[in-house]
C-alpha positions in Angstrom: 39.3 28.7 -58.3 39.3 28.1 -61.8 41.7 30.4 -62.9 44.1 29.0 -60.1 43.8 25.7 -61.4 44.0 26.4 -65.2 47.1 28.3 -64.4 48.5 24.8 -63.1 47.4 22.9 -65.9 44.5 21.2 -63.2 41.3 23.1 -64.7 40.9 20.0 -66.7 40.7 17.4 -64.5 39.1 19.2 -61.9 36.1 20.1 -64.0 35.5 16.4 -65.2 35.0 15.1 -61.3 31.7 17.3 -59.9 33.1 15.2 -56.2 36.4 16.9 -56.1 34.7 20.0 -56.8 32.9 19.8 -54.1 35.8 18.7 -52.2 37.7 21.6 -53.4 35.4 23.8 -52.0 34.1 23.0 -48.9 37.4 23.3 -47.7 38.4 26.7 -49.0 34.8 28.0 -47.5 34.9 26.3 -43.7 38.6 25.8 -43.5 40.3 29.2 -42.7 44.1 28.2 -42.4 46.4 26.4 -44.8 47.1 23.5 -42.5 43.5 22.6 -41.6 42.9 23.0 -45.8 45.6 21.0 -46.7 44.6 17.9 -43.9 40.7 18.0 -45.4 42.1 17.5 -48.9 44.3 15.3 -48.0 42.2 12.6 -46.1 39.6 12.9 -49.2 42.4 11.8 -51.6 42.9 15.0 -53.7 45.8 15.1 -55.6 49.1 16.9 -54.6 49.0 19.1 -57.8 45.7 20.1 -57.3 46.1 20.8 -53.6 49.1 23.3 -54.6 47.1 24.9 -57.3 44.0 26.6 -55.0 46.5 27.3 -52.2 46.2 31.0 -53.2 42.6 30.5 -53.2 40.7 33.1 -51.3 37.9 30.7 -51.2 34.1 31.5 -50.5 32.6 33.9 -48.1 29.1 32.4 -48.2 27.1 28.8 -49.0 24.1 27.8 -50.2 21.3 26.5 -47.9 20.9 23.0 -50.2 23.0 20.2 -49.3 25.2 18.3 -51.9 22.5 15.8 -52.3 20.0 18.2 -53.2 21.9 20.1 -55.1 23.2 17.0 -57.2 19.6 16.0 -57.8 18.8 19.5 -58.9 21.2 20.5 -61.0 20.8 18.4 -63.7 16.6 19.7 -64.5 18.7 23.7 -63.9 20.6 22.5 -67.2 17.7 20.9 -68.9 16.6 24.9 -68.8 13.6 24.3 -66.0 13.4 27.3 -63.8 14.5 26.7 -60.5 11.2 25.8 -58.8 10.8 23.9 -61.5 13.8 21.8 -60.9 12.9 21.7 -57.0 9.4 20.0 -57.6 11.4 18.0 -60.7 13.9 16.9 -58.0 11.3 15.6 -55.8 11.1 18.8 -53.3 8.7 21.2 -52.1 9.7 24.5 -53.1 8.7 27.5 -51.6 10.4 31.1 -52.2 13.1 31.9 -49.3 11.3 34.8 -47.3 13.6 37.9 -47.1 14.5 41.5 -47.0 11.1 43.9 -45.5 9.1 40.6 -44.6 9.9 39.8 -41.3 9.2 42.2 -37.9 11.8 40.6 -36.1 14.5 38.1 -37.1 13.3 34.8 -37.9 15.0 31.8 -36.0 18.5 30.8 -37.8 18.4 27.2 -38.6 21.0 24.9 -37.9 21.8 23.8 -41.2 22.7 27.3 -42.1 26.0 27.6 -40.2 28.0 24.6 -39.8 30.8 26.3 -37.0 28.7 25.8 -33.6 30.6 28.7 -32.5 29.4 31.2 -35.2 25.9 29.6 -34.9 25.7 30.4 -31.5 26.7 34.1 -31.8 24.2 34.6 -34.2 21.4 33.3 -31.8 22.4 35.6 -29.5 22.8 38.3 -31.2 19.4 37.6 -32.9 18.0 37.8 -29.8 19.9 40.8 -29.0 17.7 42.6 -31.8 14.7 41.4 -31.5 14.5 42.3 -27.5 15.2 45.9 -29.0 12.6 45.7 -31.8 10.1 44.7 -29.0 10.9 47.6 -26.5 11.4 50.2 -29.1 10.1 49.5 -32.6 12.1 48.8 -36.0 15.1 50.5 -37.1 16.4 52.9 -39.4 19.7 51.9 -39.1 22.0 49.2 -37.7 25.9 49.4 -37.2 28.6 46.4 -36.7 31.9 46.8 -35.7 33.5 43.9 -38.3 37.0 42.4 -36.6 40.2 43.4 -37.9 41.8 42.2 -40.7 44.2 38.9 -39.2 45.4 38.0 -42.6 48.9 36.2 -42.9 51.7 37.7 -45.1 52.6 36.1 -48.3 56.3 35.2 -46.2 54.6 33.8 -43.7 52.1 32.2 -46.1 55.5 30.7 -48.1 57.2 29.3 -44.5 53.3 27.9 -43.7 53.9 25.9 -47.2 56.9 24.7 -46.3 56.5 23.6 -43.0 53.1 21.8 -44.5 55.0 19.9 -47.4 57.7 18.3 -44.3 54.4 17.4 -42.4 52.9 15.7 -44.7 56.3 13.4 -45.3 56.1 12.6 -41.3 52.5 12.0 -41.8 52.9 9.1 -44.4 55.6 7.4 -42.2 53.1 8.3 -39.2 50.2 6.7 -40.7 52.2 3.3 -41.2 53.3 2.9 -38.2 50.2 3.8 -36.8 48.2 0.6 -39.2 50.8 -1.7 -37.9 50.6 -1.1 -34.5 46.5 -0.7 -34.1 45.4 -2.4 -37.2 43.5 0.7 -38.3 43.4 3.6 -40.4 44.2 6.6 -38.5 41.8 9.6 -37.9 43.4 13.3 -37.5 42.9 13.0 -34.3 45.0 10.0 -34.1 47.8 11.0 -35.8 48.2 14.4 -33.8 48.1 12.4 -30.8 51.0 9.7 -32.0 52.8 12.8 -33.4 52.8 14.3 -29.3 53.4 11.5 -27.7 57.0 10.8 -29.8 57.4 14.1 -29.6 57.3 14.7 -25.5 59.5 11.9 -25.4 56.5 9.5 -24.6 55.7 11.8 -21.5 52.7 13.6 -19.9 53.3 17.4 -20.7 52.5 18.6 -17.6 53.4 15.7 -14.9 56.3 14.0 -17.0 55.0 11.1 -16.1 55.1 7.8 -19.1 52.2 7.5 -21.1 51.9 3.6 -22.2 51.5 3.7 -25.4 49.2 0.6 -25.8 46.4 2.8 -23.6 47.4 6.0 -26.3 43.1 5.5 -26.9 41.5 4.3 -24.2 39.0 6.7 -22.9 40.1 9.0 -19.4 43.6 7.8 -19.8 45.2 11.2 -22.1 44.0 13.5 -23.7 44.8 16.4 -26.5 45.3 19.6 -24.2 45.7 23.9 -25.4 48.5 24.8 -23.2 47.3 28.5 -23.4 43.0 27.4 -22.6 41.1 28.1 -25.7 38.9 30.1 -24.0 41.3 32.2 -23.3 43.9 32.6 -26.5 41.8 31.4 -29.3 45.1 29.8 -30.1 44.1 26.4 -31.7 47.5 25.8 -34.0 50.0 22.8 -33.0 52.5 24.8 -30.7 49.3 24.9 -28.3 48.3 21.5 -28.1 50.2 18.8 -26.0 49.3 15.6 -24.8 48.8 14.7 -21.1 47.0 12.5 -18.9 43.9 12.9 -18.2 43.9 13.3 -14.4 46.6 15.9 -15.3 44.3 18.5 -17.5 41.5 17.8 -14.8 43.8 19.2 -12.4 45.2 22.0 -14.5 41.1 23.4 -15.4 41.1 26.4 -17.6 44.8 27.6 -16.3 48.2 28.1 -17.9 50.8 25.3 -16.6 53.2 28.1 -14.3 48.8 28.9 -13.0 48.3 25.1 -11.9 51.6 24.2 -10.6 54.8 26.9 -10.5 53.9 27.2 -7.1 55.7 24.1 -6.5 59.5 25.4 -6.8 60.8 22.4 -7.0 58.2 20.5 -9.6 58.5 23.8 -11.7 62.4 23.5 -11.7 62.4 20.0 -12.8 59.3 20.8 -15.1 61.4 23.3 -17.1 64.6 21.3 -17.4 62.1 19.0 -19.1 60.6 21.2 -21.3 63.7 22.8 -22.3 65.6 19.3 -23.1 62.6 17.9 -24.8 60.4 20.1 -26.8 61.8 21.5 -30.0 59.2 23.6 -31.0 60.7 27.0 -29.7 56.6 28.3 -29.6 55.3 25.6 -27.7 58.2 25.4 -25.3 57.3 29.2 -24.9 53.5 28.7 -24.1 54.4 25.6 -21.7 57.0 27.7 -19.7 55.0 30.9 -19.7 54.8 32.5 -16.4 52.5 35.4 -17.1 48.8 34.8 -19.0 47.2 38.0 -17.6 44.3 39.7 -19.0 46.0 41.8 -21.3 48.4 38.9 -22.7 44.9 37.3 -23.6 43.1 39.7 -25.3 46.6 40.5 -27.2 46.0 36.8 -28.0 42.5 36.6 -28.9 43.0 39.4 -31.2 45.6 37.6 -33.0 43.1 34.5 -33.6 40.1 35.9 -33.8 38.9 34.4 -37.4 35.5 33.1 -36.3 34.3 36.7 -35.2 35.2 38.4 -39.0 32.8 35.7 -39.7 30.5 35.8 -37.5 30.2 39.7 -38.2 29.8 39.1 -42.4 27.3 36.5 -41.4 25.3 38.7 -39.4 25.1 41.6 -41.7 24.3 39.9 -44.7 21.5 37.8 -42.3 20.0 41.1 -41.1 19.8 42.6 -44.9 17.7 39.7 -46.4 15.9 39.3 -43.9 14.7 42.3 -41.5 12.2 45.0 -41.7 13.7 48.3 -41.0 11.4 51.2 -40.4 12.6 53.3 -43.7 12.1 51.5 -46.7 14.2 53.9 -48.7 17.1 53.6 -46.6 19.7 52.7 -49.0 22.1 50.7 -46.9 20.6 50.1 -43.2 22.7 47.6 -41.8 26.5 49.6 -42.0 29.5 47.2 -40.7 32.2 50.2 -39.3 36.1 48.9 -39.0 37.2 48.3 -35.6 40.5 50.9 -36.1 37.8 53.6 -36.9 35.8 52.9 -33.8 39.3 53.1 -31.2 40.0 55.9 -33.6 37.0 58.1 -33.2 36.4 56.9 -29.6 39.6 58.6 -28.3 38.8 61.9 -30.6 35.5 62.5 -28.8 37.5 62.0 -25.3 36.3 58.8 -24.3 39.4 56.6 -23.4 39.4 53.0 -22.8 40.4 51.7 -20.2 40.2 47.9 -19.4 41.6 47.5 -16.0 38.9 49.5 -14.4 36.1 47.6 -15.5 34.1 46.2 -18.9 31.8 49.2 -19.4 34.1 49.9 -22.2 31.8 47.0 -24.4 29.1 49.7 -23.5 31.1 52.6 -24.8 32.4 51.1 -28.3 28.5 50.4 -28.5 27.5 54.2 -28.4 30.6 55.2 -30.7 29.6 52.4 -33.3 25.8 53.3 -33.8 26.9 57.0 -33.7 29.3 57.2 -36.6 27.5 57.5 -39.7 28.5 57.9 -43.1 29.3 61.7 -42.9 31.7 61.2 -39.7 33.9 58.4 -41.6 34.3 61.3 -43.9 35.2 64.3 -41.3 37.4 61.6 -39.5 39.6 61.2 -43.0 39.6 65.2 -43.0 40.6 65.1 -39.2 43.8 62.7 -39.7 44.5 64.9 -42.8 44.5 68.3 -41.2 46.4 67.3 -38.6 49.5 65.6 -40.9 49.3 68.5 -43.4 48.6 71.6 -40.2 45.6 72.4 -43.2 43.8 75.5 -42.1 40.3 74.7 -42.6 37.1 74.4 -40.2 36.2 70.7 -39.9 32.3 71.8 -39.3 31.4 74.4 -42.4 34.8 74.2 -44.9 35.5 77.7 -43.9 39.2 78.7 -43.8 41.0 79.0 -41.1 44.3 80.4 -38.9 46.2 76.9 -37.4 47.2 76.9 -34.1 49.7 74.2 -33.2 48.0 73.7 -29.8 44.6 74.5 -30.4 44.7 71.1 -33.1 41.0 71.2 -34.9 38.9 68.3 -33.0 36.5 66.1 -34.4 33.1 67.3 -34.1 31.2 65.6 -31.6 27.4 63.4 -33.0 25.7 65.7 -31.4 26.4 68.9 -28.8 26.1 66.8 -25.4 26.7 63.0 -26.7 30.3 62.9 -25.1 28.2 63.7 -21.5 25.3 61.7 -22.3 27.4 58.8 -22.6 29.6 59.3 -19.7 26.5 59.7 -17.5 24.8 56.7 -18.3 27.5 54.4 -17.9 27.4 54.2 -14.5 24.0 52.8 -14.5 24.8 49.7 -16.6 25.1 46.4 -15.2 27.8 44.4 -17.5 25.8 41.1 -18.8 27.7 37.9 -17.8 27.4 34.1 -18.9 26.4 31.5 -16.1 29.2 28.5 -15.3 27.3 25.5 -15.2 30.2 23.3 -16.0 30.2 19.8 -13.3 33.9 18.9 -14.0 37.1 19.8 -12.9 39.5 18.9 -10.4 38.2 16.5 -7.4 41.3 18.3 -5.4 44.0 20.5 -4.9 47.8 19.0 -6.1 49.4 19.8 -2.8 49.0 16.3 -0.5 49.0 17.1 2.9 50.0 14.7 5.8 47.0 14.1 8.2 48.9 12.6 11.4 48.3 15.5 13.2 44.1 15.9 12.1 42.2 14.1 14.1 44.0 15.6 17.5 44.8 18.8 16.4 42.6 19.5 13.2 46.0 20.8 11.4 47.6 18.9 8.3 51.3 19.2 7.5 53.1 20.0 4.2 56.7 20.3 3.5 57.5 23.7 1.7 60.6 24.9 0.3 62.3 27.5 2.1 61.9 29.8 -1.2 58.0 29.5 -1.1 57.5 30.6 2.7 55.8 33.2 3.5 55.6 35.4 7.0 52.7 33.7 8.3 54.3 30.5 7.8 57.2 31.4 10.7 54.4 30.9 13.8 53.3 27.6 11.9 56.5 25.5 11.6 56.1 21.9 12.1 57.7 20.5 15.7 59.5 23.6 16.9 60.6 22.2 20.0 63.3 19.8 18.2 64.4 22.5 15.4 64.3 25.6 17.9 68.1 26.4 16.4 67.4 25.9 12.5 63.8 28.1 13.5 65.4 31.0 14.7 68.1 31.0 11.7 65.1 30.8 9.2 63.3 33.8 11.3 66.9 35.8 10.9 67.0 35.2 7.5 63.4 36.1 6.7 63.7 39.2 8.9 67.0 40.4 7.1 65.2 40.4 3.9 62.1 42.2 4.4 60.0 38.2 4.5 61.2 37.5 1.2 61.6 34.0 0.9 63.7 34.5 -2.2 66.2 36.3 -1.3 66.6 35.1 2.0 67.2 31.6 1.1 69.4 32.7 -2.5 72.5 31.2 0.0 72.7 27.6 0.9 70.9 27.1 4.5 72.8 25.1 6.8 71.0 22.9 9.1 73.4 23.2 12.9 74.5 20.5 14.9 74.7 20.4 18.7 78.6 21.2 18.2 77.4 24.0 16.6 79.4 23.8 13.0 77.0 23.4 9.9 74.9 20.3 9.0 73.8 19.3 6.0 71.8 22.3 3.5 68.1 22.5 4.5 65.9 23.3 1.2 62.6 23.2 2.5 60.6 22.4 5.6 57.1 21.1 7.6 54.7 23.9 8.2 50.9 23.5 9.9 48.0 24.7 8.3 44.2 24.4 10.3 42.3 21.3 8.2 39.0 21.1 8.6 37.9 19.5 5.9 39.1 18.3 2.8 39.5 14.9 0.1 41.7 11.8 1.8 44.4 10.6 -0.6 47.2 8.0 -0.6 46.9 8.4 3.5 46.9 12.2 3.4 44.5 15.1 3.0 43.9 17.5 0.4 41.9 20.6 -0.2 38.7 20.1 -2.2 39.0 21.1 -5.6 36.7 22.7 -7.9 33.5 24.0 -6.3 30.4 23.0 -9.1 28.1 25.4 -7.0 26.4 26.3 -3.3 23.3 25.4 -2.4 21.7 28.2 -0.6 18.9 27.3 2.1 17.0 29.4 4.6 15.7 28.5 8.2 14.2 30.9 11.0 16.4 32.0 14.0 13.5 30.8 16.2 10.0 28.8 15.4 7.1 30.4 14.0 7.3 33.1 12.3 8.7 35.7 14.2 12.3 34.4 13.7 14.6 36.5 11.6 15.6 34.5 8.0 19.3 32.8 8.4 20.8 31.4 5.2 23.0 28.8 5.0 25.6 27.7 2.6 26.0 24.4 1.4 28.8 23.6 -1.2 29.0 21.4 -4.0 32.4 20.3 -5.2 33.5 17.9 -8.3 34.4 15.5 -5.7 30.8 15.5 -4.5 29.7 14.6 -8.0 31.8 11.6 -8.2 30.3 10.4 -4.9 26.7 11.5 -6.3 26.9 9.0 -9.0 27.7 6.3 -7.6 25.2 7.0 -4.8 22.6 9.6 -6.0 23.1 11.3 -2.5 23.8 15.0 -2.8 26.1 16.7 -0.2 23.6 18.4 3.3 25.8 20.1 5.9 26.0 23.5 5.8 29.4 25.4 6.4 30.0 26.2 10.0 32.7 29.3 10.7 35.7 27.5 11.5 34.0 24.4 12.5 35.7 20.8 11.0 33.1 19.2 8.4 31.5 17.0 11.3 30.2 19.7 13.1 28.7 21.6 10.0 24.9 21.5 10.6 23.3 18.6 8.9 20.6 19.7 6.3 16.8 18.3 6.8 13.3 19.1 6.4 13.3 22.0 8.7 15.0 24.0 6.2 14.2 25.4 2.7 16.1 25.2 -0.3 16.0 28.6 -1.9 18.1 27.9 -5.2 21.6 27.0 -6.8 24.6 29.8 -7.4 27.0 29.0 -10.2 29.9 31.0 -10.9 29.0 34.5 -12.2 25.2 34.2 -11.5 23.9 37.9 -10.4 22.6 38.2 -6.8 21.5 40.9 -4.4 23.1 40.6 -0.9 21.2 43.2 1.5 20.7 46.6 -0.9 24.1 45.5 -3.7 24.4 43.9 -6.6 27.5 41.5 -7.3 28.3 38.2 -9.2 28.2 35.2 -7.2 32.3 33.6 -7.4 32.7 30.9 -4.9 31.9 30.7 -1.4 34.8 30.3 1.7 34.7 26.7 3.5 36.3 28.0 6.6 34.1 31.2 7.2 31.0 30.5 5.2 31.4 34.0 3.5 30.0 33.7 -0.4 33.0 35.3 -3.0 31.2 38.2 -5.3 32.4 39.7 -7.4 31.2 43.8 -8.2 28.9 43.2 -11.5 31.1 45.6 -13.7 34.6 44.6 -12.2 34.8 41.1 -11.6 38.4 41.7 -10.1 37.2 43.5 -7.2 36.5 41.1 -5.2 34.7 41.0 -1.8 33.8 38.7 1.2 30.1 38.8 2.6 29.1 36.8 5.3 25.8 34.8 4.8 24.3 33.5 7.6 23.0 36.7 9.2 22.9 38.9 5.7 19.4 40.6 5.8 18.7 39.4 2.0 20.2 37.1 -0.3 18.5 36.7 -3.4 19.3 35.1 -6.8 18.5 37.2 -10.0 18.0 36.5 -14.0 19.7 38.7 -16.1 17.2 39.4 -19.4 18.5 40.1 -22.7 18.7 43.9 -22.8 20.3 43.9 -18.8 17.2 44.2 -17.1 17.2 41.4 -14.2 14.4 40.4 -11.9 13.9 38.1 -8.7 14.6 34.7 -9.6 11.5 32.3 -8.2 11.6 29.3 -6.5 14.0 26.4 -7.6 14.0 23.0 -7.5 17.2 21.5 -6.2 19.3 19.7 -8.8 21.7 16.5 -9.3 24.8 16.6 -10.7 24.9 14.2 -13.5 24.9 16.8 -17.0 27.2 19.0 -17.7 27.3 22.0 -19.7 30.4 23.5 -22.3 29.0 27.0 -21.9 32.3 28.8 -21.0 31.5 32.0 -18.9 32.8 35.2 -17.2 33.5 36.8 -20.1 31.4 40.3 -20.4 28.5 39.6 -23.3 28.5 42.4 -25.9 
């Protein structure tokens, strides 16, 4: 940093003011990208010169555990020439020497004051866990091996257009902040400024619905909020061409979904929806991520890999916590804790035959396990001598240097950690049950977007929505609404859809003409009414809606017959965000049980006579008769439970409940061993949780 900012002529000014110092770097260490750098300097006054001096500034990789105030206190007794616990009891503290290195079994507890990103804090506490769990079962270590995340670094081009881009910014945030004091008679936070910026910028328009946003309500709470058009969780993308502002009813509705996910169902909304986007946003990035139709599990991980900054972090962190502070089991191990480049691990992992491949399941976290604590210092090597031989067709025996004839199909291979390891590995993986994170999250949607008309509910327990002919499906034909009057426009739709294979978008590509009695064409038809059985669901604005997000089911138990002779039935109860709404204004949790194809009124009502056997959230483990799966959702109209096989989430599978000879709810422990969870107590719904979930832990 100095040599930066003696090279600008800045050195001089900055050394004289210990505060800007300070300033100077606690951004460069806890601010990773230009912009967020650039704002923190910014809103603490610092000087434009001095800003564009340490721009090239790598910054810090690790902090002190003292906080400014101690440190200011101290500092001055460290001149005076005490020794530094002299200068702590000087100060006023109690100083004790930080225990490190061979002193500690297992990993002491990380405090909080360590890490300031929650995120990297909380991936150290689980990893810490991780370790000791291990340490308990089988001893201490020799060695221990990270994979360390690939290098994400920006280009000095795209570091120059980054600079540029910031320097125009910071003019519209001047003129921004002005306006902003006039209008609210405040000084504006970052927050406020990238909300003002959005809302000018969408044309004073929710992102999603394009309805107005008032600008008077711009900050009162539940009326909009700052949205990631890609979910965090699932692009790590936090940069401006993510972020949009919408209502706040709107990104309840949306959940952890891409916009073409939560509404591009809707032909006709997503139509006008993309005129909207592509007249009003200018951002050529953002209108990309808003009219994205495909956010599948490969785009994602493409995209986490592009933002992942927190894990490099995270991985540095770990390393250096585990060498100061762990006891491994050889004391003249010169380097226990190794951190091995992900490019090596992919690298070696398809030279000892074991392929990744994602879409199958997520035992592949288990495999790039057993490839990172196998490659050791010696393999790095033989892996340079593989790629080398094979470039340069050398002739010479990986395995004892001896020289040797080439053969262009018989390539020399990398030798293998040991004779059977390639096996070994391949054997156990079947028996590993991936590890996932709980969903305890009590918000979401309190129903589906799709309003549905309820004339027809109370008589014939069907509602009625009008579709666009584009969007039907075959099952829709034996379900259109009032066939006796349309018998004529029926059986032209029914031509259509037969003469197409049932594909609603090619059939209706030509105009649909609605005929008259005379039989010449009507007017076009573009959508129409189709049935669907209703029995159950949120009343809105007259109609009917499905529920939206379930928070949970209840599970209960009750005997086919009295006494004990009776064989155990279980019965579902569901829990949806609507529910929690109702429970807290009330207190009154939700007590029928789902009936098979039975409307909500004739679900059985919940009393003493039963018992409560516990909660499933999203991805807890359970054992249904003699199999494992993950607990998804459970089906209103059946009463099946949604699992979800524990190393494949995507194959997915129905089981009914009611007559399933065991259904039992089971904690996953830190090294995958899981057990019988015991009796719960059932819960309200008032706290919520951020924990995101699903994803596959380690």
């Amino acid at each position: 940093m100095k040599k930066a900012l003696d090279a600008n002529g800045q050195w001089d000014a900055v050394r004289a003011n210990p505060d800007l110092m300070d300033h100077l770097a606690h951004a460069l260490t806890f601010y990773k990208t230009d912009e967020d750098i650039r704002d923190y300097l910014i809103g603490h006054e610092v000087a434009e010169a001095v800003i564009e001096a340490v721009a090239e500034c790598d910054g810090f990789a690790k902090t002190s555990n003292l906080s400014l105030v101690a440190l200011k206190k101290i500092i001055p007794h460290l001149e005076r020439g005490l020794l530094y616990s002299e200068a702590c009891e000087a100060a006023g503290y109690n100083y004790s020497p930080q225990v490190c290195g061979g002193e500690h079994y297992k990993l002491p507890r990380i405090p909080a004051e360590m890490i300031r990103n929650p995120v990297v804090l909380r991936a150290l506490t689980q990893a810490r866990k991780v370790v000791n769990a291990v340490i308990d079962r089988y001893g201490s270590p020799t060695r221990i091996h990270i994979e360390l995340a690939r290098d994400m670094g920006r280009s000095a081009e795209e570091r120059n257009k980054i600079t540029r881009k910031q320097k125009e910014n910071e003019v519209e945030r001047k003129e921004v902040a002005e306006q902003f004091r006039k209008l609210f008679s405040r000084e504006p936070k970052g927050a406020d400024i990238l909300a003002w910026r959005l809302y000018w910028e969408q044309g004073r328009k929710c992102a999603y619905s394009m309805q107005p946003i008032e600008l008077t309500r711009l900050f009162e709470p539940h009326y909009v909020e700052i949205d990631h058009i890609l979910p965090y969780s699932r692009s790590f993308d936090n940069s401006r061409s993510n972020r949009v502002l919408v209502l706040y009813s709107e990104n309840q509705k949306k959940g952890n979904r891409i916009p073409y996910e939560a509404f591009g169902g809707d032909v006709a909304r997503w139509g006008q929806y993309e005129q909207w986007v592509n007249a009003t946003i200018r951002d050529p990035k953002k209108r990309a991520n808003l009219l994205r139709k495909n956010f599948d599990e490969r785009a994602e991980n493409e995209w986490k890999a592009r933002n992942l900054n927190d894990t490099s972090w995270i991985s540095r962190e770990f390393a250096s916590f585990l060498g100061k502070h762990l006891l491994f089991a050889d004391p003249n191990e010169k380097l226990p804790v190794r951190c091995v480049n992900g490019r090596v691990v992919a690298r070696v992992r398809g030279l000892w035959g074991l392929e990744k491949y994602r879409d199958e399941d997520d035992l592949h976290h288990a495999q790039d396990a057993a490839v990172i604590a196998a490659i050791l210092p010696h393999q790095v090597e033989l892996i340079t001598a593989h790629a080398k031989a094979n470039e340069t067709r050398s002739n010479v025996d990986l395995e004892t240097g001896e020289i040797i004839e080439w053969h262009e199909n018989d390539r020399p291979r990398l030798p293998m950690p040991w004779p059977e390891f390639r096996r070994q590995v391949l054997d156990k993986l079947p028996t590993i049950i991936v590890s996932r994170m709980p969903q305890r999250k009590v918000t979401g949607a309190l129903h589906a977007e799709t309003i549905r008309s309820a004339k027809r509910l109370d008589r014939d327990r069907v509602s009625v929505v009008k579709r666009p002919l584009t969007s039907l499906s075959a099952s829709d034909l034996a379900n259109l609404f009032d066939p006796e009057h349309n018998e004529k426009l029926y059986a032209l739709i029914r031509e259509r859809m037969a003469r197409f294979g049932n594909n609603a978008q090619k059939a209706f590509a030509e105009p649909l003409y609605k005929p008259r009695k005379d039989g010449t064409d009507g007017p076009i038809v573009r959508s129409v009414k189709v049935t669907q059985p209703q029995y159950t669901g949120v009343p809105v604005r007259k109609g009917i809606a499905d529920n939206g997000d379930m928070i949970r089911t209840d599970v209960f138990r009750k005997r086919s017959k009295t006494g004990k002779t009776g064989k155990w039935q279980y019965y579902l109860v569901p829990v949806y965000v609507a529910d929690r709404a109702r429970y807290l204004k009330t207190g009154d949790l939700p007590n029928r049980a789902i009936a098979h194809s039975k409307p909500y009124e004739e679900w059985p009502v919940i009393d003493d006579s039963y018992e409560f056997m516990f909660s499933l959230y999203p991805y807890d483990l359970v054992r249904i008769g003699n199999d494992l799966y993950y607990y998804k959702s459970s089906h209103r109209g059946t009463g099946a439970l949604i699992v979800g096989e524990p190393n494949n989430l995507r194959n997915e599978k129905s089981l009914g409940a009611r007559n399933a000879t065991l259904i039992e709810k089971l904690q996953m422990g830190v090294l995958g061993d899981y057990y019988p969870v015991r009796k719960e107590t059932r819960l309200g719904l008032a706290n919520d949780s951020d924990l995101q979930s699903g994803e596959a832990e380690g």
